[in-house]
C-alpha positions, 0 to 999 in steps of 0.5 A: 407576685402574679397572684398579688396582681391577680387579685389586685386587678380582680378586685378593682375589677369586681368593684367597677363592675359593682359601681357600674350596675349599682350607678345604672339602679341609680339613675334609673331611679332619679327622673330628670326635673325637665321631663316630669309631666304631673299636671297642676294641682288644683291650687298651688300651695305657698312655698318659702324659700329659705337662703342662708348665705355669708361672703357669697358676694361673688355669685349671689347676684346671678343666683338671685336674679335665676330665682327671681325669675321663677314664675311660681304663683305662691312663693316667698323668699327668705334670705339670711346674710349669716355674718358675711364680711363681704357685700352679700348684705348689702347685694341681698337689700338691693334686691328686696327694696325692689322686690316685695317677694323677697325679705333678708335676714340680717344675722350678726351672733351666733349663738353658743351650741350652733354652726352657722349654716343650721343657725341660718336656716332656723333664722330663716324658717322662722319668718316663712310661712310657707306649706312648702319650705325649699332650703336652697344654698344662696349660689343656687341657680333655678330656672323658670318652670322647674318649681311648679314640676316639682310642686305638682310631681309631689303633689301629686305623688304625695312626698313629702320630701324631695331633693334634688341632684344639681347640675354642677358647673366648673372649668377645667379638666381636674375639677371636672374629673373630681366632681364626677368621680365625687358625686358618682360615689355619692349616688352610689353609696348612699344609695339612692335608687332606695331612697323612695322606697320607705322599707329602706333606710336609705336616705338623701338630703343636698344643700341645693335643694331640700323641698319639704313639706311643713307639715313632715318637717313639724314631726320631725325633731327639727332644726335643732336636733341638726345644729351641730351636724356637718353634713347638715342637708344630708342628715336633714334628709335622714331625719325626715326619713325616720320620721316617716318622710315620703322622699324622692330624689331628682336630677337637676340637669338643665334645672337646678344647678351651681358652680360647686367650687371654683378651684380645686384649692376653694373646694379642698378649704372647703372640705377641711370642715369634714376632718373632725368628723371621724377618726383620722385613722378611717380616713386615711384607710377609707380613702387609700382603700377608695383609691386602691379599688378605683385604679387597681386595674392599672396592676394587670395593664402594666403588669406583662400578662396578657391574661392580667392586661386583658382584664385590666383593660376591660376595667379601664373600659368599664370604667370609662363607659360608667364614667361617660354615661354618668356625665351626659346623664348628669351635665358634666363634662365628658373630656374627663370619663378616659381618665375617670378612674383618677378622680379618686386622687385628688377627692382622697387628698382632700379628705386626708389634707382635711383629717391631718388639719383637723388632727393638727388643729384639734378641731375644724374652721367652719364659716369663720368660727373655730369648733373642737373636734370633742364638740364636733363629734358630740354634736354629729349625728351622721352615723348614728 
């Protein structure tokens, strides 16, 4: 029994400790939106934004009015109202009739072979003539000034992609606690301390804000290539990069930022679109191994052996101190990093919920439409 202890805190030691330095690699590697400092490009070039939107009627008005208020010179917005059944249209025609900036897109079919969302942004991509196109989901929040820091950082730097880490807000100390653990592994795993460097495979795209230059976007395969992918910004990410994209990653604090879901039950429905896309037996083994490494520490706590309770204390501090720097860093909360290691129940549960659904079902609901879990994964390009 101590030996399955031993090592049972060991490796959860071994892995907060890997977690910790790879987080620091992680953060160091994404500046903060706010403290770039390139100066104005000589001309600024024109930048569509593209929002595709259904039955975001609850947060779509603010949204709108955050982006609005941007004071960049050279910007059109592009709003695609993809079937929603709630007042998103009409909301998104109010504003367009009073701002000459904006036009809507109003989708009613959705054609055979495409999810909503890729089918939105193609829609949308076909009315902007932008030299920059921003695809930026519709409840995203932009505040006055951040466009032209970004513009002129890759101006400047000569990217060709940027993407950026939102600011997420949430109430309650649950969502906290799982949104932090969730987007700590996210930086983690896809590693993005390497995804400006172009030798490395690592890649990175986010719903939020995926900044592309129209010229990168034309030698890659396109829209079309991504129109059955789930995890649609973050394979749009990786086909920039193989095709030879300059990408950065920022951090989005006090810049760009979105009430990701709000309640643990809208973002569990949320996630239920992911449980087709691998095998029921990898998900469920992922994230029992994802949990097992996250609070294995708490067998040297309780486990009576002043040597075991030591280390497991010390992970727990780790942990906790990773936890805490990562929130400041990124704009969370920090009432949760104490107990940051529990963050990984509730992101397991919904993984899992989602894959027995899928299993269930034989397939997923995305944006009101029913896919087979055979069309899903011929379609799916993440992990290829």
């Amino acid at each position: 029994m101590f030996i399955f202890l031993l090592l049972l805190t060991a490796v959860s030691a071994l892995y907060s400790l890997n977690m910790a330095v790879q987080l620091r690699r992680a953060m160091r590697a994404m500046p903060q939106i706010e403290r770039l400092n390139a100066p104005p490009p000589g001309r600024w070039p024109r930048v569509s934004l593209i929002m595709p939107a259904r039955d975001e009627a609850r947060t779509l008005e603010s949204a709108m009015r955050s982006k609005l208020g941007n004071t960049y010179p050279e910007l059109e917005m592009v709003l695609v109202d993809d079937r929603s059944t709630d007042a998103t249209g009409a909301i998104a025609d109010q504003f367009a009739r009073t701002e000459p900036r904006l036009q809507v897109v109003h989708v009613e079919h959705l054609p055979e072979g495409w999810l909503g969302k890729v089918h939105a942004l193609q829609r949308g991509l076909e009315r902007a003539s932008g030299e920059w196109v921003l695809f930026s989901d519709a409840d995203v929040h932009l505040t006055p000034g951040a466009l032209e820091k970004i513009i002129a950082h890759a101006e400047r730097e000569g990217l060709d992609h940027v993407t950026v880490l939102p600011e997420i807000t949430c109430s309650g100390f649950l969502l906290q606690m799982t949104f932090s653990a969730l987007f700590r592994l996210v930086c983690v795993r896809t590693r993005m301390w390497e995804v400006s460097d172009p030798r490395s495979s690592a890649s990175m795209g986010i719903g939020a804000f995926n900044l592309v230059r129209r010229s990168a976007l034309e030698r890659s395969p396109g829209l079309e290539w991504l129109k059955m992918e789930i995890a649609d910004d973050v394979m749009f990410g990786t086909m920039l990069k193989r095709s030879g994209a300059k990408q950065a990653v920022l951090n989005g604090r006090n810049s760009v930022s979105l009430e990701f879901y709000p309640s643990l039950g809208a973002f569990s429905q949320a996630m239920e679109k992911s449980g087709a896309s691998f095998s029921f037996a990898s998900l469920l083994l992922g994230n029992l191994l994802l949990v097992v490494l996250e609070c294995g520490f708490l067998a040297g706590v309780f486990s009576g052996r002043p040597a075991l309770v030591l280390l497991g204390g010390a992970t727990w501090a780790l942990g906790a101190g990773m936890a805490w720097v990562f929130s400041g860093w990124a704009g969370f909360s920090r009432g949760p990093a104490p107990l940051a290691f529990l963050g990984a129940l509730p992101t397991a549960w919904v993984s899992i919920r989602s894959a027995v659904l899928a299993l269930v079902r034989g397939g997923v609901f995305w944006r009101g439409t029913f896919y087979p879990t055979s069309v899903v994964r011929a379609g799916q390009r993440l992990g290829r």
